[in-house]
N, C-alpha and C positions, 0 to 999 in steps of 0.2 A: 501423446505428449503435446503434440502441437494446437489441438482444443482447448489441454488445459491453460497453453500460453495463453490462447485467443482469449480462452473467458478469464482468463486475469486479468489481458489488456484492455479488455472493454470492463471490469470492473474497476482499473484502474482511472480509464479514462472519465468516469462518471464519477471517481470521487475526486480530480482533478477540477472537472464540472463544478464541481459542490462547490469548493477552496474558492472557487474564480464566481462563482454565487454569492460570497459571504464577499468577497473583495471590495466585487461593483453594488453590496448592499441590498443586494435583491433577499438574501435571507440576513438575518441579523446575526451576528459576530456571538453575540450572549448565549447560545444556545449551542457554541462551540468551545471544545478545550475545556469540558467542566466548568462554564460559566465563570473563568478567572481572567477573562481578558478585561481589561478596565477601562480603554482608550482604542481610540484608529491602532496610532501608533505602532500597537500592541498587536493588535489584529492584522495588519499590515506585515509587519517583520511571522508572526507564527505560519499565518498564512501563505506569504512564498513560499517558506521553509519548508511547509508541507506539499505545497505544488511541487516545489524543486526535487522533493526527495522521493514526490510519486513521479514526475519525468525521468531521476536517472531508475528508479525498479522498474520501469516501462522498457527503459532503455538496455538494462539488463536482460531482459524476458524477451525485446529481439534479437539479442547477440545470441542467448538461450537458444534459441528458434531458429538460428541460422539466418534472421529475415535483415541483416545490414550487414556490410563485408568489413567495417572495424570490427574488430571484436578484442576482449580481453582475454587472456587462457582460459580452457574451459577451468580449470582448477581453482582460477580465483573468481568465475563466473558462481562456479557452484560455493566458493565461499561464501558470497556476499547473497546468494539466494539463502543458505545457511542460518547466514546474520539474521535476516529479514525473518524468516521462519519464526526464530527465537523472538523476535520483537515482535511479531504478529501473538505468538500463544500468551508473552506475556503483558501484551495489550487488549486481549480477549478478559485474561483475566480480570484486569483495573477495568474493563469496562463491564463486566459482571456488576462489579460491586460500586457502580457509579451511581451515584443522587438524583440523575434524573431518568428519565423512560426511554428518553431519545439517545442520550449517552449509549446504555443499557442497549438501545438498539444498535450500535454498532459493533457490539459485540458477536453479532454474527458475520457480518462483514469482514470483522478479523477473523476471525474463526474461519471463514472461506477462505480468505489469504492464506492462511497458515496451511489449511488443506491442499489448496493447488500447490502453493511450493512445496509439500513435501510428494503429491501428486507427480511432479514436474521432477522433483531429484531422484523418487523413485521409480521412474517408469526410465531415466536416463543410466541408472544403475546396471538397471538388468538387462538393458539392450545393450550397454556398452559390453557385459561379462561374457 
């Protein structure tokens, strides 16, 4: 269980990377979000939004892991990996069927997410039984 936390959190942390790439302009914005961003602005507000929400599933996957002494109940710890799960398979899916190659390429990326958290809730299933 605890590997698969690790290589969640270092593939989290490198698509955190990415978000904070597109920020300070080093990759361009247009080749994010399906090509619908239309302004900074724009790019600006989605992109936190995605930072923030891959810092707090980072932040989940240490309390997960026992690696910070806040924690939430494991109950709603495993809820919200749950959540994630569901939003990982069916973000694999929209990005199967995306317009361009790079989209298309993250499809695997989610497709790993969705594997380690179910990885991760089933390997804590049958240890706890």
């Amino acid at each position: 269980m605890n590997t698969s936390i690790k290589i969640f959190l270092g593939l989290l942390f490198s698509v955190i990377l990415f978000h904070i790439c597109i920020i300070i302009k080093i990759i361009p914005y247009n080749i994010a979000w399906g090509g619908r961003l239309t302004n900074d602005n724009e790019m600006y507000v989605f992109e936190s939004i995605s930072i923030l929400i891959n810092v707090f599933l980072s932040w989940i996957l240490l309390m997960k892991g026992d690696y910070v002494q806040f924690k939430f109940s494991k109950k709603t710890i495993n809820i919200i990996l749950w959540i994630f799960f569901g939003i990982f398979i069916l973000n694999t899916i929209g990005n199967i069927f995306a317009k361009t190659n790079f989209e298309k390429l993250f499809a695997i990326i989610t497709a790993l997410s969705a594997f380690l958290i179910w990885n991760i809730e089933k390997n804590i299933k049958t240890t706890n039984n």
